[in-house]
Short mmCIF file of the C-alpha atoms (twelve columns), coordinates in Angstrom:
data_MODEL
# 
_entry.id   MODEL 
# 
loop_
_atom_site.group_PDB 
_atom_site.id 
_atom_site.type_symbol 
_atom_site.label_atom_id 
_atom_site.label_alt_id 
_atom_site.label_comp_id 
_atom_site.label_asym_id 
_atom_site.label_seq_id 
_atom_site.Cartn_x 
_atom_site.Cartn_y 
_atom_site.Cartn_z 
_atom_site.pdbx_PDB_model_num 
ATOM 1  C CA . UNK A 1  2.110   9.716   -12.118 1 
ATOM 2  C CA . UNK A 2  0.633   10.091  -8.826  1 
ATOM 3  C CA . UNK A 3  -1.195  7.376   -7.161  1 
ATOM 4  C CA . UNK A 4  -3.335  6.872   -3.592  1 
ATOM 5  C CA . UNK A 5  -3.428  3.427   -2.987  1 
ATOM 6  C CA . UNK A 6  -6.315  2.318   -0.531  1 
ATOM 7  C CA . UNK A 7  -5.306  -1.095  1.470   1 
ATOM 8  C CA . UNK A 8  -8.043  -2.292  3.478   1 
ATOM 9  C CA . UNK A 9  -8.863  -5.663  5.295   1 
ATOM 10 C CA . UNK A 10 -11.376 -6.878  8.645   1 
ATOM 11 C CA . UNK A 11 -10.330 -7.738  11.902  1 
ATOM 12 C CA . UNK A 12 -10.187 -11.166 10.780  1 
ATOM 13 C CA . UNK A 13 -7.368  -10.822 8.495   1 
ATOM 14 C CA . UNK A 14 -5.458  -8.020  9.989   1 
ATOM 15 C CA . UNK A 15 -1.720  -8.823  9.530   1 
ATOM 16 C CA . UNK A 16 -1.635  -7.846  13.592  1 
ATOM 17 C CA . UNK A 17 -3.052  -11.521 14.275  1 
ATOM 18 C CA . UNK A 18 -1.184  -12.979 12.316  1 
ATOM 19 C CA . UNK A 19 2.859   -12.726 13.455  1 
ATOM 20 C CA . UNK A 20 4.309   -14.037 9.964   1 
ATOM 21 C CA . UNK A 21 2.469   -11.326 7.817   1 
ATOM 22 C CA . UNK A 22 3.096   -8.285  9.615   1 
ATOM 23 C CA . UNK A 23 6.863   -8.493  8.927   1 
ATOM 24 C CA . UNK A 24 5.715   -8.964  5.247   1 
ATOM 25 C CA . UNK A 25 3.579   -6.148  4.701   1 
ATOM 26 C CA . UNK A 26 5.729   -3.479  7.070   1 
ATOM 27 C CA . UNK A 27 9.112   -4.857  5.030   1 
ATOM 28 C CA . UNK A 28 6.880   -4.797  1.558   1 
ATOM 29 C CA . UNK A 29 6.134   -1.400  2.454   1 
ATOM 30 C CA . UNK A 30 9.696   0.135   3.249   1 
ATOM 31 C CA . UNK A 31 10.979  -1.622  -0.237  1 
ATOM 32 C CA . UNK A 32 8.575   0.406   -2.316  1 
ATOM 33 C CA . UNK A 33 11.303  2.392   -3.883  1 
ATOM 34 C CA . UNK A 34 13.491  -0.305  -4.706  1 
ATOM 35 C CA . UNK A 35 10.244  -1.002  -7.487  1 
ATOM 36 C CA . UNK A 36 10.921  2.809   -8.131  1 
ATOM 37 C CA . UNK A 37 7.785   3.713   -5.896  1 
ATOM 38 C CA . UNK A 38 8.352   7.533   -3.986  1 
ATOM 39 C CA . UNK A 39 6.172   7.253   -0.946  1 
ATOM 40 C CA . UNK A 40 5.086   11.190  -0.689  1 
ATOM 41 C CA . UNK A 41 2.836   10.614  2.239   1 
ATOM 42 C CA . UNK A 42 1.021   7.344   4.721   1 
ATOM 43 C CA . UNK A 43 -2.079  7.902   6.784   1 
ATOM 44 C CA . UNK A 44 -4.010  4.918   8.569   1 
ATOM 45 C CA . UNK A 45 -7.156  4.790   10.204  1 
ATOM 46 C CA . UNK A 46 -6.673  1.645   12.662  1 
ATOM 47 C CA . UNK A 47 -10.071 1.335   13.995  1 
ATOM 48 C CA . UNK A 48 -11.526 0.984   10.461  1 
ATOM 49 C CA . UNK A 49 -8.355  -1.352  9.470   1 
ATOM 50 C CA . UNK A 50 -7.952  0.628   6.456   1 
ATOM 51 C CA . UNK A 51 -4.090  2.881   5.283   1 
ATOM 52 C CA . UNK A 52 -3.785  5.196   2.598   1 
ATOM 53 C CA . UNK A 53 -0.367  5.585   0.546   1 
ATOM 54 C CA . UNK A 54 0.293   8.737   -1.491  1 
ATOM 55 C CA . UNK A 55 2.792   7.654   -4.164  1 
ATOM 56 C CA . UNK A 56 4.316   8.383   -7.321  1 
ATOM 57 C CA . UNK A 57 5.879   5.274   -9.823  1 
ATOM 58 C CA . UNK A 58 6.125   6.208   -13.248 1 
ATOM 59 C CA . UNK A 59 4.092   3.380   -14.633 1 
ATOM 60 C CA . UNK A 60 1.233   1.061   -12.867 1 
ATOM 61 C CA . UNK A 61 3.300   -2.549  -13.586 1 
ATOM 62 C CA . UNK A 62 5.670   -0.239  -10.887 1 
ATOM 63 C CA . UNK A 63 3.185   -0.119  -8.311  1 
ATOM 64 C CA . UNK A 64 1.970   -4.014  -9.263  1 
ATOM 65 C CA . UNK A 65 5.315   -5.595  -8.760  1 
ATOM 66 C CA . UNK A 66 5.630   -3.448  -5.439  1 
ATOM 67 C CA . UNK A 67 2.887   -4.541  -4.040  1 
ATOM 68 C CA . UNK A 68 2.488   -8.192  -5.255  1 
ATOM 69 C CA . UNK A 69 4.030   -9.760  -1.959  1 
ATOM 70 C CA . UNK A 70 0.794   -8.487  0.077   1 
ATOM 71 C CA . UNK A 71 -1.900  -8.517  -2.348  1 
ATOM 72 C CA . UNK A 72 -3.286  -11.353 -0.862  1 
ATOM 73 C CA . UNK A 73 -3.514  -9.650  2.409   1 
ATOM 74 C CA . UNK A 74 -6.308  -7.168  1.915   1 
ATOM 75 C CA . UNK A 75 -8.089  -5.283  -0.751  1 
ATOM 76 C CA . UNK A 76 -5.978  -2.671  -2.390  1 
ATOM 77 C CA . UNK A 77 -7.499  0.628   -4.748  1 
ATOM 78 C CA . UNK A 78 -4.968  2.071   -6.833  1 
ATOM 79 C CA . UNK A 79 -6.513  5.703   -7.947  1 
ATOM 80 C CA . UNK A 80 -4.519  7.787   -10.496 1 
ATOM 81 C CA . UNK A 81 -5.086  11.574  -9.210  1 
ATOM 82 C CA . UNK A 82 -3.288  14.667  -10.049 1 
ATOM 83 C CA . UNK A 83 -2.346  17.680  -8.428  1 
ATOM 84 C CA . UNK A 84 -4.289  20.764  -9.219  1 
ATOM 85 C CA . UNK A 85 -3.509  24.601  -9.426  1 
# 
């Protein structure tokens, strides 16, 4: 199944203020496959603090476990969406 997962958080919270969770979230990130998580695409939009993951995990408890270190950190969307035509 494919997945965009929406991670968003304020200035106040943004892992780049706080030195112990930015390791956390950027090494939570590069691990997503060892949950069985393909990463097909990342875009960020830094001013509005908000990053977009295009992914594919064959079941939802993938993407939970993957993400569970950093859920605290932010807000996080998971959409199902397919790919059409």
């Amino acid at each position: 199944m494919l997945f965009i997962v929406k991670s968003t958080h304020d200035y106040s919270t943004c892992q780049t203020h706080h030195p112990e969770k930015g390791p956390l979230f950027s090494e939570t990130l590069a691990n997503l496959g060892d949950h069985g998580v393909k990463v097909h695409a990342q875009y960020s939009n830094r001013l509005e603090h908000v990053l977009f993951i295009v992914c594919e995990a064959d079941t939802f408890e993938q993407l939970d476990a993957a993400f569970d270190p950093i859920l605290e950190m932010g807000n996080f969307e998971v959409t199902p969406v397919m790919k059409r035509g």
